[in-house]
C-alpha positions in Angstrom: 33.0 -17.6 -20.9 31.3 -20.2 -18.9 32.7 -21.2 -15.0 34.2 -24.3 -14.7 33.1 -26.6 -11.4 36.5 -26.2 -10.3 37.0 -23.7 -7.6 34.0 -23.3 -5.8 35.1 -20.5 -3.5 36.1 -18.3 -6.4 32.9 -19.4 -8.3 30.7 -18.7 -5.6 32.4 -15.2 -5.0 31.5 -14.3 -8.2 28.2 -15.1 -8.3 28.0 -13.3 -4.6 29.6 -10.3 -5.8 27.6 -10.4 -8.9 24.5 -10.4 -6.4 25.2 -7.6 -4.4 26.3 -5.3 -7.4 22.6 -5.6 -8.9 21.1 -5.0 -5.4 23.4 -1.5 -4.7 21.8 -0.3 -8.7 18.9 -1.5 -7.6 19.0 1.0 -3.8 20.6 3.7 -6.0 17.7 4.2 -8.2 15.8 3.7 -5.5 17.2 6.7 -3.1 17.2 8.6 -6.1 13.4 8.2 -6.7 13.1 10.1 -3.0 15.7 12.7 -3.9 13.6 13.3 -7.2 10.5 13.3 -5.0 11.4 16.8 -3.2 12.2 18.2 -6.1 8.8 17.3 -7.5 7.2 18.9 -4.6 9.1 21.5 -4.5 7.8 22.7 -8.2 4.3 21.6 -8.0 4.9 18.9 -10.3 2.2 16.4 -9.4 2.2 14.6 -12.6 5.7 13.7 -11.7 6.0 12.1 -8.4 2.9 10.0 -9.5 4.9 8.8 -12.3 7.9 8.3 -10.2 5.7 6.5 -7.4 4.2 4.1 -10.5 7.7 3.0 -12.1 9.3 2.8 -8.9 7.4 -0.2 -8.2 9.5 -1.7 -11.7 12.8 -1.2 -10.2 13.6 -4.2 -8.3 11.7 -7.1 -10.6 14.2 -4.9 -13.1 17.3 -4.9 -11.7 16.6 -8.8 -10.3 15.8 -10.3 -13.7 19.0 -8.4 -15.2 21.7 -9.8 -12.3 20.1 -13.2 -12.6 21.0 -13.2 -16.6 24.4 -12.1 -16.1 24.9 -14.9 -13.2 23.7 -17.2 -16.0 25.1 -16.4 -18.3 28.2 -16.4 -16.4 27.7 -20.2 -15.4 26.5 -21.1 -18.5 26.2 -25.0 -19.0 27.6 -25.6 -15.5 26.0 -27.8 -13.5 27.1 -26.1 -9.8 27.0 -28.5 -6.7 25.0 -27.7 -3.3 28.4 -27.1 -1.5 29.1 -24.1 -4.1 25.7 -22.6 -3.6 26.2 -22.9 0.5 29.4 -21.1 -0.5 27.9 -18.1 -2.6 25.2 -17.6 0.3 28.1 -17.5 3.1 30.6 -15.7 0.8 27.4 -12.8 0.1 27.1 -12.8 4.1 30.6 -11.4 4.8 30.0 -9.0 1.9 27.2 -7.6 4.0 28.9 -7.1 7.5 29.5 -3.4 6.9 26.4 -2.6 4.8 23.8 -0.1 5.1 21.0 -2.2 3.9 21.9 -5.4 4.7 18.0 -6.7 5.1 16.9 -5.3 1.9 19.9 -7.4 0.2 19.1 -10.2 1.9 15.8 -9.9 0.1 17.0 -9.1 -3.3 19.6 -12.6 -3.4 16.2 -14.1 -2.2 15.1 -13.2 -5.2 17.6 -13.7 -7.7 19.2 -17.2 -6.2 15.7 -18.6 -6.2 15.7 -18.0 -10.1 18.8 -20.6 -10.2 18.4 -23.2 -7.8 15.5 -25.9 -7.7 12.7 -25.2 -4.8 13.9 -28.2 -3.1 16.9 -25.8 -2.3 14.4 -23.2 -0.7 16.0 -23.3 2.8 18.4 -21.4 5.3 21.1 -23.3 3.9 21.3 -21.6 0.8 18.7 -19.1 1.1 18.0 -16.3 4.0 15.0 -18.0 4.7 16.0 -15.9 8.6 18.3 -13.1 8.8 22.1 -13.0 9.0 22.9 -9.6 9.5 21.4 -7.7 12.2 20.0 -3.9 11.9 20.4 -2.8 15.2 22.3 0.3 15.6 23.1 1.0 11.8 24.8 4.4 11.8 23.6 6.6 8.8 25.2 9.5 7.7 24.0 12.1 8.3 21.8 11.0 11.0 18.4 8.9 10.6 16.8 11.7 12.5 17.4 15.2 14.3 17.2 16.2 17.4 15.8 19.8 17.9 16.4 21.3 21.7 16.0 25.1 23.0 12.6 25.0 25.5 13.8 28.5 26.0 12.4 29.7 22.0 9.2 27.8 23.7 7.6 24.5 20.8 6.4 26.9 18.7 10.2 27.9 18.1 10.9 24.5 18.4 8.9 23.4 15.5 9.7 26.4 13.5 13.2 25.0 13.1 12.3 21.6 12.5 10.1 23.2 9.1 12.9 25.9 8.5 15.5 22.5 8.5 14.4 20.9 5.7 15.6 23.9 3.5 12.3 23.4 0.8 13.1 25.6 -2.0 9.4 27.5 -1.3 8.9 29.7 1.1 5.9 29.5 4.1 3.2 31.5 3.8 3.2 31.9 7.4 5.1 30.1 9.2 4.4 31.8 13.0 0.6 30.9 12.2 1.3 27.9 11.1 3.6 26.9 14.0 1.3 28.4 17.2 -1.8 26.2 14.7 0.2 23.2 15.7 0.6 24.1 19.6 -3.0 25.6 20.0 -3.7 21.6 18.5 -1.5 20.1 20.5 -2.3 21.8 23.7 -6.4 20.9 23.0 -4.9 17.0 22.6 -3.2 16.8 25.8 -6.4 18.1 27.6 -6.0 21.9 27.5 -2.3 22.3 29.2 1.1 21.3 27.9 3.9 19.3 30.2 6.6 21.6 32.2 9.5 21.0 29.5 11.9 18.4 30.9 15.4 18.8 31.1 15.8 16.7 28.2 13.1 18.1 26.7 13.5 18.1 22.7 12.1 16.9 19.1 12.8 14.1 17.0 12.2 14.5 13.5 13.1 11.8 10.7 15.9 13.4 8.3 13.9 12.8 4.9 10.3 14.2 4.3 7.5 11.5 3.2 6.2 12.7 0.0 3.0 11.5 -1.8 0.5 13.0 -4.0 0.7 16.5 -3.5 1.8 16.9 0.2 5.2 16.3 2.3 5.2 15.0 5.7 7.2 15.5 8.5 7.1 12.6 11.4 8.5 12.8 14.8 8.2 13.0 18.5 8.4 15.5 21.3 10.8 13.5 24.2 9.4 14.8 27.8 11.4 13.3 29.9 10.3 9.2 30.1 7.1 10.7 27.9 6.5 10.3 24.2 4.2 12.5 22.1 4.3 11.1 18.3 3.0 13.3 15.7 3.5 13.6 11.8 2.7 17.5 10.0 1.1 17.4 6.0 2.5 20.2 4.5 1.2 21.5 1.4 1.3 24.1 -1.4 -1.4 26.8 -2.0 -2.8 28.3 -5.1 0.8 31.1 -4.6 3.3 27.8 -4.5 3.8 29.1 -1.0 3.8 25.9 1.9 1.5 25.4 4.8 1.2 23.3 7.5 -2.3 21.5 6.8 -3.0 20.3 10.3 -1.2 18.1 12.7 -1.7 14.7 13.6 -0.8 13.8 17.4 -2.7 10.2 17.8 -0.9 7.0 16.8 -4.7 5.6 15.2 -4.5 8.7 12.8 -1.0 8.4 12.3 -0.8 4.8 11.4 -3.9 5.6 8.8 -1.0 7.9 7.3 0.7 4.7 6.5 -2.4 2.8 5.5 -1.8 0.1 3.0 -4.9 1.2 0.9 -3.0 4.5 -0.1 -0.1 4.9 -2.6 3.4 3.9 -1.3 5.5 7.1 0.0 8.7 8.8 -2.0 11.4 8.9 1.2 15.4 9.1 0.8 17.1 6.5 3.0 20.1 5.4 3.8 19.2 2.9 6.6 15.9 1.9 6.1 15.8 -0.6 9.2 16.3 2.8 11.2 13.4 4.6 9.5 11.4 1.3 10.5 12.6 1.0 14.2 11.3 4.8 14.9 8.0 4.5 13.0 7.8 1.1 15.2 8.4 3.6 18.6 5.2 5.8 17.0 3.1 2.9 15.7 4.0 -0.2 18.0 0.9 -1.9 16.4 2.1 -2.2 12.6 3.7 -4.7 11.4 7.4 -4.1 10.3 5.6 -5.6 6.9 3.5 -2.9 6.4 5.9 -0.1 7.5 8.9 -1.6 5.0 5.9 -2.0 2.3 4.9 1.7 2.9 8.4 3.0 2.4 8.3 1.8 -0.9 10.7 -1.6 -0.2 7.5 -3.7 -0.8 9.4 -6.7 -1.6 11.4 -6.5 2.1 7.5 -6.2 3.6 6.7 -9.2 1.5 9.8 -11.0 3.0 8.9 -9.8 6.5 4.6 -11.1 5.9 6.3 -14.2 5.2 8.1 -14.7 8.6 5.5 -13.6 10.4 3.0 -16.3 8.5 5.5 -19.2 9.3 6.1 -18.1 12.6 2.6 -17.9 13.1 1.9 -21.6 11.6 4.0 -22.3 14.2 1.9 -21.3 17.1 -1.7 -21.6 16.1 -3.6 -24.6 15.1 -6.5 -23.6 13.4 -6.9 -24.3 9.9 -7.1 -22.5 6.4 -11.1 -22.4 5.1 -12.7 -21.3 2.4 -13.6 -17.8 3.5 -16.8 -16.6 4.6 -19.0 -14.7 2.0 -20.4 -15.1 -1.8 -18.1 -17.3 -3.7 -16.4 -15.3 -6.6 -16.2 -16.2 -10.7 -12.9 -15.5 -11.0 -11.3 -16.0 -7.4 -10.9 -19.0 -4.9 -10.4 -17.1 -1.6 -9.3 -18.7 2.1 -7.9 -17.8 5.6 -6.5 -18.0 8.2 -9.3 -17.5 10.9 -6.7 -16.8 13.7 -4.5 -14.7 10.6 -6.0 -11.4 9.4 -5.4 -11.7 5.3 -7.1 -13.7 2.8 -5.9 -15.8 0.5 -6.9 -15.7 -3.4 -5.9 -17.5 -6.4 -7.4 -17.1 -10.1 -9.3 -19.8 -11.4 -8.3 -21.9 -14.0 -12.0 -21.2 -15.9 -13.4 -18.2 -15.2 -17.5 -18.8 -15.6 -19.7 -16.5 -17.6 -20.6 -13.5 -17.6 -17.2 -12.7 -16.9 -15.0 -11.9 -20.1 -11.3 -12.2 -18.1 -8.5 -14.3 -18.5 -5.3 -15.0 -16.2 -3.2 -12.6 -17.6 -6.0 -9.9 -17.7 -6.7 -10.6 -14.5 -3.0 -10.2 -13.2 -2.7 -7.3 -15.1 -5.5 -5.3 -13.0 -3.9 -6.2 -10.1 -0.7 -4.6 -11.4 -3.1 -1.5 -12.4 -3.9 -1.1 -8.6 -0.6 -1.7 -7.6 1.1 0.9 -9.6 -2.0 3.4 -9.4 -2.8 5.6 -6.7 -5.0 3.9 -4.4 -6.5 6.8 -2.5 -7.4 4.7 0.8 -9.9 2.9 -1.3 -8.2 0.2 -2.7 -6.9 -2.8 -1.0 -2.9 -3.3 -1.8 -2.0 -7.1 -2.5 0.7 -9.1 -1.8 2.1 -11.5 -4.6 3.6 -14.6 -4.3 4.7 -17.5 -6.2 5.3 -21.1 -5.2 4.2 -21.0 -1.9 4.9 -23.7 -0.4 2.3 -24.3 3.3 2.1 -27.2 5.2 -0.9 -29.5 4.5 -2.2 -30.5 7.5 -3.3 -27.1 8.3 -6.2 -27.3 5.3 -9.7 -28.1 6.0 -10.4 -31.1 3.8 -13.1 -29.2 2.2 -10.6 -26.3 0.5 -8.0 -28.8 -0.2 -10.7 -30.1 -2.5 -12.3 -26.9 -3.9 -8.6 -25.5 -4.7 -8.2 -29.0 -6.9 -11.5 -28.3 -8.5 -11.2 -25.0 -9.7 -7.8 -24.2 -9.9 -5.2 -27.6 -10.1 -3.0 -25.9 -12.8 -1.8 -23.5 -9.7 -2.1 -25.8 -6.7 -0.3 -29.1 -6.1 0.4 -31.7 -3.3 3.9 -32.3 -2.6 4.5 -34.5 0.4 3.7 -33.2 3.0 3.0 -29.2 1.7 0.6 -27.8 -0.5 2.2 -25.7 -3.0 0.4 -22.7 -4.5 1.9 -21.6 -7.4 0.7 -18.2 -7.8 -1.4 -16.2 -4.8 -2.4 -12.7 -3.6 -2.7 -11.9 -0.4 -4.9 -8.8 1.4 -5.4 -7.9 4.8 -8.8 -9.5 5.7 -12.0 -7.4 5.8 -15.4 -7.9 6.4 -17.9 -8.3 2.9 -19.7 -4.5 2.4 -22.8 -7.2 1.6 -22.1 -9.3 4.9 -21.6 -6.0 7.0 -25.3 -4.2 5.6 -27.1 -7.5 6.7 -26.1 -7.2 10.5 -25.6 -3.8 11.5 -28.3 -1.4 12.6 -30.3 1.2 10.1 -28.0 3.9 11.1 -24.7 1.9 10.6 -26.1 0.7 7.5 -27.0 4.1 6.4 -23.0 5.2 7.3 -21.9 2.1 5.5 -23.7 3.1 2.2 -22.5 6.7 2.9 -18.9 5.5 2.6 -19.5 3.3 0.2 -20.6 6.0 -2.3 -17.7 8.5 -1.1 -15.4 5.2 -1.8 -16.6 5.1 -5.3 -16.6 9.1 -5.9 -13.0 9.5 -4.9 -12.2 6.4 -7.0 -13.3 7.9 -10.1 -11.4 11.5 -9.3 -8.8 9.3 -9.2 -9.6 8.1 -12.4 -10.8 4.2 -11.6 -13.9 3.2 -12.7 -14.6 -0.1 -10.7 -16.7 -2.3 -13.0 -18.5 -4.7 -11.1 -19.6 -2.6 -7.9 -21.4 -5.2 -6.2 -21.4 -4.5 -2.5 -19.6 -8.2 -2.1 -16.4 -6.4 -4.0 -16.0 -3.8 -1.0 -15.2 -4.1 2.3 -15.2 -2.5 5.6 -12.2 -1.8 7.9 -11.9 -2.1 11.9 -12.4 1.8 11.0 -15.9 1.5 9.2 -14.3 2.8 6.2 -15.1 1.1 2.9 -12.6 -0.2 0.3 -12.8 -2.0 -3.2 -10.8 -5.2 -3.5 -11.8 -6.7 -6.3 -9.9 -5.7 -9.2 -11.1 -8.5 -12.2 -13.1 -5.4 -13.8 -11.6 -2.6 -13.1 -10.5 0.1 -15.5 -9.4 3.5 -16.2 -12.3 5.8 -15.7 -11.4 7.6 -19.2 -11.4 4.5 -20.8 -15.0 3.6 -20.3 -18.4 5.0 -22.6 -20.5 6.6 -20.0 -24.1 6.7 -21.5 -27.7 6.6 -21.3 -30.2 4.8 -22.5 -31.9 5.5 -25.2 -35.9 5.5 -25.4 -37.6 2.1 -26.8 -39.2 2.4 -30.2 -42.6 0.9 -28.2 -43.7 -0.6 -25.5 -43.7 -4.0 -26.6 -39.4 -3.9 -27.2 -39.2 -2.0 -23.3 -40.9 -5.2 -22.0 -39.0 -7.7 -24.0 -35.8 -8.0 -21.6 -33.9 -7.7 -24.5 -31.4 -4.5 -25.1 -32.6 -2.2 -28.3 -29.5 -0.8 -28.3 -26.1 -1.4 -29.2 -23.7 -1.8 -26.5 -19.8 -1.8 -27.3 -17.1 -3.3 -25.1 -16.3 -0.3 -22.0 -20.2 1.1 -22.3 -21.5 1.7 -19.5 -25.3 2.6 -18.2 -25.1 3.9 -14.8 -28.7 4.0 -14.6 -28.4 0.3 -14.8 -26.8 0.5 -11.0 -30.3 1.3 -9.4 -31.4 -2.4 -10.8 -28.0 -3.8 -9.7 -27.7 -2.0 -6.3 -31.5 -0.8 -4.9 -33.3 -4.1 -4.3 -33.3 -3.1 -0.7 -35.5 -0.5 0.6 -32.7 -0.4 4.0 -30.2 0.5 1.1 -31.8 2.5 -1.2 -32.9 5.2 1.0 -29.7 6.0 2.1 -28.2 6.0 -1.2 -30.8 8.0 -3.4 -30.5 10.4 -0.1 -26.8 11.1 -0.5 -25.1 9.6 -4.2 -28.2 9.2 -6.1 -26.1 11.4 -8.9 -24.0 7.8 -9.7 -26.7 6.6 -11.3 -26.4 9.5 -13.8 -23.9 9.4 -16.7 -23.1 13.2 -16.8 -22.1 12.6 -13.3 -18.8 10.2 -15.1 -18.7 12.5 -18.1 -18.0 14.9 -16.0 -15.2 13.4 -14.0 -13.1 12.5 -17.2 -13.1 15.9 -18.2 -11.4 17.0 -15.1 -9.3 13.7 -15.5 -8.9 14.9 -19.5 -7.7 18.4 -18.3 -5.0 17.1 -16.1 -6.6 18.1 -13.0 -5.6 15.9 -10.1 -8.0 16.2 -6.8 -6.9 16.5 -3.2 -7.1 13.4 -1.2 -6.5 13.6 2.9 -5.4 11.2 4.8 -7.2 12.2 7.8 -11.1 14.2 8.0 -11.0 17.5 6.6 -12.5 18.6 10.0 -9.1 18.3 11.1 -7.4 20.6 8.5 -6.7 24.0 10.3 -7.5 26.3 7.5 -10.8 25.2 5.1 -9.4 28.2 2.8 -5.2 27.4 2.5 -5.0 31.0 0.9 -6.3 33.1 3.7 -4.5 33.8 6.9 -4.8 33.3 10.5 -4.6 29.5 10.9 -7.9 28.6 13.3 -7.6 25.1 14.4 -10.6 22.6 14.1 -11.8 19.6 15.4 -8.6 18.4 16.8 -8.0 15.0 18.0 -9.9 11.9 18.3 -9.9 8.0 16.6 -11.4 6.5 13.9 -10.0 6.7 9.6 -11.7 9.6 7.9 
């Protein structure tokens, strides 16, 4: 039955209470995804935990859509004041006092009260435009991590126990190996000798496991005395089901790659999330608390988070947003930030020929990515709608290119531009912009990368249409990622082929195809045309991936893909792993140590 205007306090505890009922489903089905997660690892069931990573992703826009029908449907016709909505936003604050996740659900009536109220409402008045709760000292139960002590069993013993604690339902295949692998590494990071244990000497080990694709990872510290050592342990199955500790990663550049936002989100079971976040912060004081929250899984709390730190950032710069540097796009109006490292990019209201894409196509490969296993080749993107950003700080010249080719999504209003619909990815330098200032050999390293990028995204069944060196970019870390997603497609849904003989000479030189071409074909020997122009490029290529310009080279990766075989994909160089061969014994460590992404 509709509410009545009359008694806004009830009214607006409803509507509160409502709020936070859809945001505890929503964190429910959320830790159970993690909880599901070790179960999934612990029978080898790949296929599962991707799935679970993909509709996880669903959840919230689920559970945030269904509370804001029953709140309207609740207030029906009724026409509710400003003073009630202060009221539901101050009534929801006292209903948070004692919670567990109080951030998260900050986030989530975000979300739903933003469905119901005009944008002109869009402030900390009614909104939590800042926080109201803080997360500091959130006690979980059981603890947000362990503490492991006993110097006297030496670290080996110590991390035994911390691999023994987790209570996998698989047994090591040898765990003493694996254990004095991790030490021997360890002791060849720190210079050849390990610290005189402290008195306080111990290890701190988060309570939940981070599970993705096919591995589980442990991430801790060793406490010293006023030292820190961070490290984080991959463990996997063999070909048995037995575990093993792949390698050990002891260097907060390699340990923040972990948590790259180019790989898949993890699977973790948390009570207190802000905790989780606060001691990956004490291991990786460099990342963002956006890209740590977004990593977890609670992308829309890392979304939240990017936005506070653009504002605050607004606030103290004053360089303006341009068109960014590099080819423009067909389907894409990109800008930045100079001073901010993301981009900017909104679909154009006409996408020009040859492309064949539309909005919603367009939006829907983005999902694709979003949802897919990225592999640390794939940029992640940010979405956002009706952003509104102060106009002032636009170059004249963008302000007039976004009205040209895109005035259905961006509009004046006072003193803001508002941008309807956006994505947002961390800012990388143009593969094409890169090649054209670097030296032979760094050119040579960039193509390398650039054809490892495109053979581990097609094992991981992505096929990236237009791969133009302007569609890739290279990291701080000289690694190469796709981010530009108008074309993409499943690898097993494209026609790998080659092309057939011309009846004569005369048709060959035409320019025009004798052949049929269906939607989804593709010619990879077309790529040399495409690609090769550049003798600085092509000699590198043709010297290492000069099998992607043959079609049995595709054929043959769907069949894998067909067969439900998944490849292994490291977050770190396989140099690093301590056994090449997981099923023999005697872990020798290799190559321990150093910077740089693999």
């Amino acid at each position: 039955m509709p509410l009545s205007r009359n008694g806004a306090p009830m009214i607006a505890g409803r509507i509160a209470q409502t709020t936070l009922d859809g945001f505890d489903r929503h964190y429910a089905r959320f830790r159970d995804c993690g909880r599901r997660a070790q179960t999934a690892f612990e029978s080898a069931d790949w296929h599962a935990s991707q799935t679970l990573t993909r509709e996880r992703i669903q959840f919230y826009d689920d559970r945030v859509n269904e509370t804001t029908a029953q709140i309207a449907a609740e207030i029906g016709d009724a026409d509710l004041p400003p003073e009630v909505w202060r009221a539901v936003k101050l009534s929801y604050t006292g209903l948070l006092l004692e919670h567990k996740q109080p951030e998260c659900a900050e986030t989530f009536f975000n979300s739903v009260i933003c469905k119901l109220i005009h944008r002109s409402y869009f402030h900390n008045e009614y909104i939590f435009f800042r926080p109201a709760i803080s997360t500091e000292l959130i006690e979980a139960d059981p603890p947000t991590y362990k503490s492991f002590y006993g110097a006297d069993d030496g670290l080996a013993g110590m991390f035994e126990r911390v691999l023994l604690d987790i209570g996998w339902r698989r047994p090591f295949r040898d765990l003493a190996g694996d254990t004095r692998a991790i030490v021997a590494a360890a002791t060849a990071h720190l210079g050849g000798k390990l610290p005189t244990p402290q008195p306080n000497f111990q290890l701190q080990v988060l309570g939940s496991p981070f599970y993705r694709n096919k591995a589980a990872y442990l991430v801790g510290k060793v406490i010293n005395g006023h030292t820190e050592y961070p490290f984080a342990l991959p463990v996997l199955h063999d070909s048995q089901g037995r575990l093993f500790v792949d390698t050990v990663l002891l260097d907060t550049a390699r340990i923040s790659q972990l948590f790259s936002l180019n790989r898949a989100y993890f699977l973790v079971d948390m009570e207190v999330p802000s905790a989780y976040v606060q001691f990956l912060r004490s291991i990786m004081p460099g990342k963002p608390k956006s890209e740590i929250y977004t990593m977890l899984g609670l992308q829309k709390q890392g979304k939240t988070m990017f936005y506070r730190d653009l504002i605050q950032h607004l606030r103290h710069s004053n360089d303006n947003f341009i068109v960014a540097p590099g080819i423009r796009g067909l389907v894409m109006a990109v800008f930045t930030l100079p001073s901010f490292p993301y981009v900017f990019k909104i679909i154009k209201d006409k996408i020009a020929p040859p492309k064949e894409v539309d909005r919603a196509t367009v939006m829907k490969k983005y999902l694709l990515v979003k949802q897919h296993d990225r592999v640390g080749r794939m940029a992640d993107t940010l979405e956002f709608s009706n952003v509104a950003l102060p106009r002032n700080r636009f170059d004249p010249a963008l302000i007039d290119e976004l009205k040209d080719v895109a005035p259905s999504v961006v509009s004046e209003e006072g003193d803001e531009i508002v941008i309807k619909h956006v994505y947002i990815e961390r800012r990388m330098e143009p593969l094409n912009l890169y090649l054209d200032r670097v030296s032979p050999e760094k050119a040579e390293a960039a193509i390398r990368e650039y054809g490892n990028a495109i053979r581990e995204l097609a094992a991981a069944n992505i096929f990236p249409g237009d791969m133009l060196f302007k569609n890739f970019g290279v990291t701080r870390y000289d690694r190469v990622v796709f981010y530009d997603y108008d074309e993409i497609e499943y690898l097993t849904d494209c026609r790998f082929r080659e092309i057939p003989p011309a009846p004569d000479y005369e048709t060959e030189m035409s320019g025009e195809p004798w052949y049929s071409v269906a939607k989804n074909d593709v010619f990879p020997e077309e790529f040399e045309r495409f690609l090769l122009g550049n003798t600085r490029v092509r000699a590198p290529f043709m010297k290492y991936h000069s099998d992607l310009l043959r079609a049995d080279f595709w054929r043959e990766r769907q069949e894998k893909i067909r067969a439900g075989q998944l490849e292994d994909f490291y977050p770190y160089p396989v140099e690093m792993r301590f056994r090449r061969d997981p099923d023999t014994s005697g872990p020798t460590p290799a190559a321990l140590g150093g910077d740089g992404e693999p």
